[in-house]
C-alpha positions as CSV (number, residue, x, y, z in Angstrom):
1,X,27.4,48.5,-25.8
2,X,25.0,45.5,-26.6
3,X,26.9,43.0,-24.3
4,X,26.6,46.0,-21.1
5,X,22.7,46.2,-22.0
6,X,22.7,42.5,-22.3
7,X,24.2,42.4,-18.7
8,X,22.0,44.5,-17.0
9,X,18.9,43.6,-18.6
10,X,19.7,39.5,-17.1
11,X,20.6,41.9,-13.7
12,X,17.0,43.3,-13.8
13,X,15.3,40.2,-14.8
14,X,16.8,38.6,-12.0
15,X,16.0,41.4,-9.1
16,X,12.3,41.1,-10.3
17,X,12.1,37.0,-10.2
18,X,13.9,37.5,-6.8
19,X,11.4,40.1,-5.4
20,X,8.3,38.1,-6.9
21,X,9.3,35.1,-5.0
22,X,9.7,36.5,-1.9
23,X,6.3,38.7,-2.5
24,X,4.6,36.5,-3.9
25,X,5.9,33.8,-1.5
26,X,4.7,36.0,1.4
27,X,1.2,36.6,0.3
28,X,0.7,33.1,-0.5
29,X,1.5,31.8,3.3
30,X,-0.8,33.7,4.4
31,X,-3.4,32.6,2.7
32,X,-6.1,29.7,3.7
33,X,-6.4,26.3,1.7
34,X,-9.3,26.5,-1.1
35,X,-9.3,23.3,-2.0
36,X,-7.5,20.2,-3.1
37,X,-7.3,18.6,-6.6
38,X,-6.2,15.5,-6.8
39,X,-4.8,13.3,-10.3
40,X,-4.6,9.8,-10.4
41,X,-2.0,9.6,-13.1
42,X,-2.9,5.8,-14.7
43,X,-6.4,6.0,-13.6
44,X,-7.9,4.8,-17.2
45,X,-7.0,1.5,-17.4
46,X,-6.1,0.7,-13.6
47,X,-8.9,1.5,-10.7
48,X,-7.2,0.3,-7.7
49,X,-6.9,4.0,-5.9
50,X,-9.3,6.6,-6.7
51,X,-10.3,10.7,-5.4
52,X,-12.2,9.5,-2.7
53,X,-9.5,7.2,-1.5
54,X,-7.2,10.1,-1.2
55,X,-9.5,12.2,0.5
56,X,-10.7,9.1,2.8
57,X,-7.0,8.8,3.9
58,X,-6.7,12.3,4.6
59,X,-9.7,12.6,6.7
60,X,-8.2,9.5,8.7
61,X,-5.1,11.1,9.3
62,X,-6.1,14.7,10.4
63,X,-4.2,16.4,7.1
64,X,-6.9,17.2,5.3
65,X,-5.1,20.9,3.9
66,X,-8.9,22.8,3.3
67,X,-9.3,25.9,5.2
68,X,-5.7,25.5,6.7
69,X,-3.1,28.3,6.5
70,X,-0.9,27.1,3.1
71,X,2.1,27.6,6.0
72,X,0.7,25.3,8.4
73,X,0.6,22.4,5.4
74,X,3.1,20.1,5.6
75,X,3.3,18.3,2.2
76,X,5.9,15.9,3.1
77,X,3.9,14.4,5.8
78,X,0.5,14.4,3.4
79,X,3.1,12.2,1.2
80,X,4.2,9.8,3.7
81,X,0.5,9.4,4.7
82,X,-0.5,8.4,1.6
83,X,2.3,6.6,0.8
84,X,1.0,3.9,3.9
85,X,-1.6,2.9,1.1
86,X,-0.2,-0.6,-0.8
87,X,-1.9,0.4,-3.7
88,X,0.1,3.4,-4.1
89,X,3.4,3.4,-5.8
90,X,4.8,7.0,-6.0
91,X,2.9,10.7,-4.9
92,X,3.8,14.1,-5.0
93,X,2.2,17.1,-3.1
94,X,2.8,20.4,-3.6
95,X,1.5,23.9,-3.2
96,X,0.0,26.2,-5.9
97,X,0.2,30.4,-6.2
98,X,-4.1,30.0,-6.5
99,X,-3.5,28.5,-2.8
100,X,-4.9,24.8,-3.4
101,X,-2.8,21.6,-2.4
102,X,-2.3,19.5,-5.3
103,X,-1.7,15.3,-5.5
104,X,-0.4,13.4,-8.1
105,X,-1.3,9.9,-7.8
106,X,0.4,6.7,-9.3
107,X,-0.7,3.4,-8.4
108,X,1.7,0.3,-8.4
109,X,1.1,-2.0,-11.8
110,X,0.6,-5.9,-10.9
111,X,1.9,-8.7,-12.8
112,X,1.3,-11.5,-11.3
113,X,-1.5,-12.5,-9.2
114,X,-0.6,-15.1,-6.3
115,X,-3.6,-17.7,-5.0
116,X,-2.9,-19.9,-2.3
117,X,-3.1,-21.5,1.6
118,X,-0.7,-18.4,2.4
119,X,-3.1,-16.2,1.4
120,X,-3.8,-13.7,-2.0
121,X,-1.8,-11.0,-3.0
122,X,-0.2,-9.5,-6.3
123,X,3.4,-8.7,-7.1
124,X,3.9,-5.3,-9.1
125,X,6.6,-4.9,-11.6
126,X,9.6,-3.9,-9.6
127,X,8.9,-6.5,-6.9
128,X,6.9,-5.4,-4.5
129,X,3.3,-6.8,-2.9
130,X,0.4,-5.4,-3.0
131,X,-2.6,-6.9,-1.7
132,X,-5.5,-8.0,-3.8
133,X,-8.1,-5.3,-4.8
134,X,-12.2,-6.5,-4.1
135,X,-13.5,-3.4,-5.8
136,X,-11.0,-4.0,-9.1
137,X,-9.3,-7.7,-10.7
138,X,-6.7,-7.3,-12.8
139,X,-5.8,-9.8,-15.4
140,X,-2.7,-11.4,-14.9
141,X,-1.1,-14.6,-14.7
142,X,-2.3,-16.5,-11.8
143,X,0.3,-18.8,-9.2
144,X,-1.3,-21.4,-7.1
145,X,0.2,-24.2,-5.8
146,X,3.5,-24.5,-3.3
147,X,4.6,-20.8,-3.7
148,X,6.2,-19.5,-0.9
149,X,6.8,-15.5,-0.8
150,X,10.4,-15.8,-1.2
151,X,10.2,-17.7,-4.3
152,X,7.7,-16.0,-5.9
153,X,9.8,-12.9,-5.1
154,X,13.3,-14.1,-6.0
155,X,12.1,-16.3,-8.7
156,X,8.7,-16.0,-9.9
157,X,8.8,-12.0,-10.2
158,X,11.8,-12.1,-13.2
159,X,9.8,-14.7,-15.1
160,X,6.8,-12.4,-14.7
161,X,8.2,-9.6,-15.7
162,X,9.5,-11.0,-18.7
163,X,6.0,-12.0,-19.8
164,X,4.6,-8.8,-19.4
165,X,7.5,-7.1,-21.8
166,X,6.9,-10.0,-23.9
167,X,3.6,-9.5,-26.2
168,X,3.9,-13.1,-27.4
169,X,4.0,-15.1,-23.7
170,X,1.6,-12.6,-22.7
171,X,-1.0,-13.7,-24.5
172,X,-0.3,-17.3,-23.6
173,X,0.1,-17.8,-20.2
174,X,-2.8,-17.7,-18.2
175,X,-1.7,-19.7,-15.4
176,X,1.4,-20.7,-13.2
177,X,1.3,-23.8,-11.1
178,X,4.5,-24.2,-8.9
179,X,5.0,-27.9,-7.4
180,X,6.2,-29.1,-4.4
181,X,9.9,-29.8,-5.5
182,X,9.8,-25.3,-7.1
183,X,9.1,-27.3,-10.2
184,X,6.6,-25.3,-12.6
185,X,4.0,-26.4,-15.0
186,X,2.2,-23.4,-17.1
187,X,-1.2,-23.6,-18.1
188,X,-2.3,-21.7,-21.7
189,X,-4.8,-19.5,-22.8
190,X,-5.8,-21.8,-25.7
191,X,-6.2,-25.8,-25.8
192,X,-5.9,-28.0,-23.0
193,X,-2.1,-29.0,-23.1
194,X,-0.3,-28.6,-19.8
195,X,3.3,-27.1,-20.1
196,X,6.3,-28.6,-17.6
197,X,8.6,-26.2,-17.5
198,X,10.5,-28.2,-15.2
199,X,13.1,-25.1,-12.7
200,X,12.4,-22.0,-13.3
201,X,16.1,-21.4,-14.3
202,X,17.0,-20.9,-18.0
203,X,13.0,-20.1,-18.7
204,X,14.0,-17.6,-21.9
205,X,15.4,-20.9,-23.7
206,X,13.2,-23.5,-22.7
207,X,10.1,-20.7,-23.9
208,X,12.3,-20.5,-27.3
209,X,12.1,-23.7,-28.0
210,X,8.6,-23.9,-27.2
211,X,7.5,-21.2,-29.5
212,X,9.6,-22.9,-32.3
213,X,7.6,-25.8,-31.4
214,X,4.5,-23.4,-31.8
215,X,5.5,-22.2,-34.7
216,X,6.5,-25.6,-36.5
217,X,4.5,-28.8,-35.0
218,X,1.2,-27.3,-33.7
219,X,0.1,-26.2,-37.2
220,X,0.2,-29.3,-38.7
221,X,-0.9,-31.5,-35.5
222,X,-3.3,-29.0,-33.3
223,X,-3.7,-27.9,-30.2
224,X,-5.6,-30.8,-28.7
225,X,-2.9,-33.7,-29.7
226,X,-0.6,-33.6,-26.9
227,X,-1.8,-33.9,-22.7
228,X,1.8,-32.4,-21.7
229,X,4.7,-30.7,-23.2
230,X,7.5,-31.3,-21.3
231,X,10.9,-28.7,-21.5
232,X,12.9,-29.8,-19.1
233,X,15.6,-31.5,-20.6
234,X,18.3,-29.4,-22.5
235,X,17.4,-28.5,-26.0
236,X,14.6,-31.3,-26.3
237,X,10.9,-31.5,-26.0
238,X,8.9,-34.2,-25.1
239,X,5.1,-34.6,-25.3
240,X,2.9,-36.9,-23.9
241,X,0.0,-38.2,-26.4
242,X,-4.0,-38.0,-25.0
């Protein structure tokens, strides 16, 4: 007897979500636009894209949803505008029962911040370029020198990323300088010592032994002894005195 009510209770619940939908559905596409609202997911700490960016896009491309039928709004296409924007790394548009259009925003994250004759850009953290931001500057390591677009993207954007997911190198690294021959040299955020790194392959080792170095020499010598750090050479260090 309780499994037959069971039954035909999840029966009735089911009709009634079907015939909402459809009602509901139905009185909703025949209603105008009120409004937009748009949410810039990561907005606090990164300004790159902002409301009246949206809306400024919108305007350009004639999909501005306001006072449009909600059937005559074609979210996909309101996605595929915005997603034009470089700054923009994922959006989703949808329609709500209160018959507004709404936006969720997510901007790309940088990483890595490249300065030279090529031009100025950013790399975001799953590869992509961006171009550089006059409104906001975000602090990340900084490339100048010879790199090339395909290096920085097949080999500059791992050793990036591991910096960022590394609290430690994070806080060292303020600059990358990439030679003529791909060969790197760091510049830190504290003392005056330049860092030759030497090929970009094997990085995670060379950067061990440099924080052991860190760790066990720097104490007792300072930061101001040595004009170069050299890692180039397998399992050694070697330091040039001022």
């Amino acid at each position: 007897m309780i499994r037959t009510l069971s039954v035909v209770l999840v029966v009735l619940i089911s009709c009634y979500l079907v015939f909402a939908a459809f009602f509901f559905y139905g009185e909703g596409r025949d209603k105008d636009c009120v409004g937009i609202q748009i949410v810039v997911k990561d907005s606090l700490d990164k300004h790159f894209v902002n409301e009246a960016d949206v809306v400024s896009i919108l305007k350009k491309s004639s999909l501005n949803p306001k006072g449009l039928k909600m059937s005559e709004i074609n979210t996909h296409k309101i996605e595929m505008a915005l997603l034009k924007n470089e700054m923009i790394r994922t959006v989703e548009v949808y329609k709500t029962p209160s018959a507004r259009i709404k936006m969720n925003v997510i901007q790309k994250i940088p990483i890595l911040r490249v300065l030279n004759n090529a031009g100025s850009y950013y790399i975001d953290n799953e590869g992509n370029f961006m171009p550089i931001s006059y409104r906001y500057v975000v602090h990340v390591p900084i490339v100048t020198g010879y790199a090339k677009k395909e290096y920085v993207k097949e080999k500059l954007y791992k050793f990036a990323l591991f910096l960022q997911n590394d609290d430690f190198w994070n806080n060292q690294i303020d600059q990358i300088y990439v030679r003529s021959d791909n060969e790197i040299v760091l510049v830190p955020r504290v003392g005056q010592c330049q860092i030759i790194l030497g090929e970009i392959d094997n990085f995670e080792g060379k950067l061990q032994n440099l924080r052991l170095f860190y760790e066990q020499a720097i104490p007792v010598v300072g930061w101001n002894r040595y004009k170069t750090v050299s890692l180039k050479f397998k399992n050694q260090i070697v330091c040039t005195k001022k």
